[in-house]
C-alpha positions in Angstrom: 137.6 73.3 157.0 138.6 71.9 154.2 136.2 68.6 154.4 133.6 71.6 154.8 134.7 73.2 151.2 135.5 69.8 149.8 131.2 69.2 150.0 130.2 72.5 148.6 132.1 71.9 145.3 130.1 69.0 143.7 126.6 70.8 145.0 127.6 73.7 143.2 129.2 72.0 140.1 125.1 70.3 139.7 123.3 73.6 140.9 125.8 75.3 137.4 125.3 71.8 135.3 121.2 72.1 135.9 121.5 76.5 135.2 123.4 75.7 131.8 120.6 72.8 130.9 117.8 75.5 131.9 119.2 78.0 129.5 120.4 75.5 126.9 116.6 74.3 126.7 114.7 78.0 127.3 117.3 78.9 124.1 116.2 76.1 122.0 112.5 76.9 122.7 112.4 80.9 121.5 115.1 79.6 118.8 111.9 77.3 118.1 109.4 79.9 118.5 111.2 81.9 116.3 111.6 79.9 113.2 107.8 78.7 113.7 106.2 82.4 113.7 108.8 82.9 110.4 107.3 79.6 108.9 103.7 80.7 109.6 103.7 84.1 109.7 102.7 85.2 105.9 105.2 86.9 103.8 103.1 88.2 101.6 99.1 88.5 100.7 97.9 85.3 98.6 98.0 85.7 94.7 94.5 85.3 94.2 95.7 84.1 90.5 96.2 80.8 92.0 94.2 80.8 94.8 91.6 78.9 93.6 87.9 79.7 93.0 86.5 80.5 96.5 89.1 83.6 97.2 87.7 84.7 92.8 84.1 84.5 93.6 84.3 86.2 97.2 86.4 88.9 95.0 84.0 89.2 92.4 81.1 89.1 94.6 83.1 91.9 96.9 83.6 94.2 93.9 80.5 94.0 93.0 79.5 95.4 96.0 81.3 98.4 95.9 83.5 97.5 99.0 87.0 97.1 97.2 90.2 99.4 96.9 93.2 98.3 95.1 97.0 99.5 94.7 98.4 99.1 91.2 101.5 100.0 90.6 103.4 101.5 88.2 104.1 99.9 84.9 107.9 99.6 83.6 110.0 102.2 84.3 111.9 104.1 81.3 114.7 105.4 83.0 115.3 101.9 84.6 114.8 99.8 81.4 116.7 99.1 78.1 113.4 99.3 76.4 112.2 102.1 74.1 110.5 105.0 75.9 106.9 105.6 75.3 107.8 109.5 75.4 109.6 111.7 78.7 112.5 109.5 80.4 110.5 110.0 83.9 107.7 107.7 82.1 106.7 104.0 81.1 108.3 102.2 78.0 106.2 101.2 75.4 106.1 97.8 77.1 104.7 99.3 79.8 102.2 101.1 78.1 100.8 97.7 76.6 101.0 95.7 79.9 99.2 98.7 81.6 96.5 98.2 78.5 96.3 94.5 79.6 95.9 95.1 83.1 93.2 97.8 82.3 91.0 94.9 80.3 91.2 93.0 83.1 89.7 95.7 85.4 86.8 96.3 82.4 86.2 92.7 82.5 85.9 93.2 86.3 83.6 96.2 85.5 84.6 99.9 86.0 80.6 101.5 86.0 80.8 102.0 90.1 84.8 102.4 90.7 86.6 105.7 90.9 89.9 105.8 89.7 93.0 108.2 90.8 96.6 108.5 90.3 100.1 109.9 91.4 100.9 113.0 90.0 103.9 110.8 88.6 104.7 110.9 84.8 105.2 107.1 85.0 101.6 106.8 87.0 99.8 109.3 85.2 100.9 107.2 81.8 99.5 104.0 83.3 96.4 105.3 84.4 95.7 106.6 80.9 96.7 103.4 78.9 94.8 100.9 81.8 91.7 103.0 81.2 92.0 105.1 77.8 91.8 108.4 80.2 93.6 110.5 82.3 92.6 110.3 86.3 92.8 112.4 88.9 95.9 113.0 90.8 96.4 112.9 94.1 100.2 114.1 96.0 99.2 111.4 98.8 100.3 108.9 96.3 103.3 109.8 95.7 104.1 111.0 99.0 102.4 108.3 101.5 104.3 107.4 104.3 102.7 106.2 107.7 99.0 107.9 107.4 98.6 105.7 103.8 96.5 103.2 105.6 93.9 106.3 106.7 93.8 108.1 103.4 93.1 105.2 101.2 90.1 104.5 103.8 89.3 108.3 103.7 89.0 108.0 100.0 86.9 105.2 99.6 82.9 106.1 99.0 80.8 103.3 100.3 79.3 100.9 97.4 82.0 102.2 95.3 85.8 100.5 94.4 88.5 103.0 94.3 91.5 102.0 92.1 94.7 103.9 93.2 97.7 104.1 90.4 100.7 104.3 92.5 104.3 103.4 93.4 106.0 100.2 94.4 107.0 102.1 97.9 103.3 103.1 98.6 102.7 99.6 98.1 105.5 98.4 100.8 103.7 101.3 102.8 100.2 100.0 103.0 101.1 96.4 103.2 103.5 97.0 106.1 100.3 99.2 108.1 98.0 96.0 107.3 100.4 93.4 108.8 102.3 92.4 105.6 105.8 93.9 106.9 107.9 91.4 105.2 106.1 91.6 101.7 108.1 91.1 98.9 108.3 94.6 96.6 105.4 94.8 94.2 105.9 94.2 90.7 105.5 96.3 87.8 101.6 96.4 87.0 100.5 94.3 90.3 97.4 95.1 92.0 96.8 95.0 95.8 93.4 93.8 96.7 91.4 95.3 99.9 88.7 95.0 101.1 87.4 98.0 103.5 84.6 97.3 105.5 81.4 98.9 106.5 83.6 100.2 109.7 86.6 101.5 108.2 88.6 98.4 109.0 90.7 97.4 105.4 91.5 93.7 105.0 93.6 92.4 102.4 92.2 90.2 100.2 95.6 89.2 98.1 97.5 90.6 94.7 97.2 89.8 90.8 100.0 90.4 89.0 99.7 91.8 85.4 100.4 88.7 83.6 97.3 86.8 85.7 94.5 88.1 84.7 93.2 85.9 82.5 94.0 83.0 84.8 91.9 85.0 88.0 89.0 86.1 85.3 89.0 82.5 83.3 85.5 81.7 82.2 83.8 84.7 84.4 80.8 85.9 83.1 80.7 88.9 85.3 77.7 91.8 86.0 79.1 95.0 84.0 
């Protein structure tokens, strides 16, 4: 009996040894996986600033066609700023007001004479909205509100041949970019634009972000259509 036990020991001290290699190797392949999809999975949309001249002309040339929306948000906060206040504290500062000017040219350079504009009913919106384009746009409670049916409502809102520029906040931003398979995005920065492109079927695609301080970097030497 005991010779008997004596012989079972070593064949289950391998058949443990070769279980705790199995797991030890399965573990470092998801461990693997893992820190490859982190690697290649993007972060965030491109900055079409520095993307180089192919992703600018397929914007330009996708904009002229009517077939883009884009998510601005908000310029600088008054109420989370040490800068003077353009006016109520729920509104921009009057750095804000001249970095929404800024961003505003760059759209004009783009060309606004097929593009429909509309805003949160926000103060801090409604202010940008009137400094990018010198007039006040229509407001809309989905941007303010937006949640999970953003995706759908920006695609509901979009006329076909026409751009649609959509003032709104730096959580509606999060919202739509986490719907379009951006989850980890980094938060939007004040006066950044979110590019998409929504085609003939509905389906939006994200083309990539300018920041307010690129625009003359993405627009450099354009001679656009107006």
């Amino acid at each position: 009996m005991v010779d008997h036990v004596s012989r079972k020991q070593p064949a289950a001290r391998i058949v443990t040894s070769r279980l705790g290699k199995l797991a030890a190797v399965t573990a470092a392949l998801v461990i693997a996986a893992l820190v490859t999809g982190f690697v290649w999975w993007p972060r965030s949309p491109i900055n079409l600033a520095t993307a180089g001249s192919e992703a600018t002309n397929s914007l330009v040339d996708r904009w002229q066609a009517g077939e883009v929306a884009v998510l601005v948000r908000h310029a600088e906060r008054c109420d989370q700023s040490s800068n003077p206040c353009l006016g109520p504290a729920d509104g921009i500062t009057r750095v804000g007001s001249e970095a929404a000017t800024a961003v505003g040219q760059g759209f004009m350079q783009l060309g606004m004479t097929q593009t429909d504009v509309l805003s949160s009913p926000a103060t801090r919106t409604a202010q940008t909205s009137r400094y990018m384009f010198g007039k006040d746009a229509m407001t809309q409670e989905w941007l303010v509100s937006c949640g999970k049916t953003l995706r759908n409502d920006v695609v509901a809102h979009k006329q076909a041949h026409r751009n649609l520029v959509l003032v709104t906040h730096s959580g509606c931003i999060s919202d739509f970019e986490a719907q379009t398979g951006f989850e980890r995005a980094t938060t939007s920065k004040y006066g950044s634009a979110l590019f998409v492109q929504i085609a003939a079927d509905g389906q939006p695609q994200v083309l990539g972000i300018v920041n307010a301080t690129d625009w003359q970097t993405l627009l450099h030497g354009k001679a656009l259509k107006q």
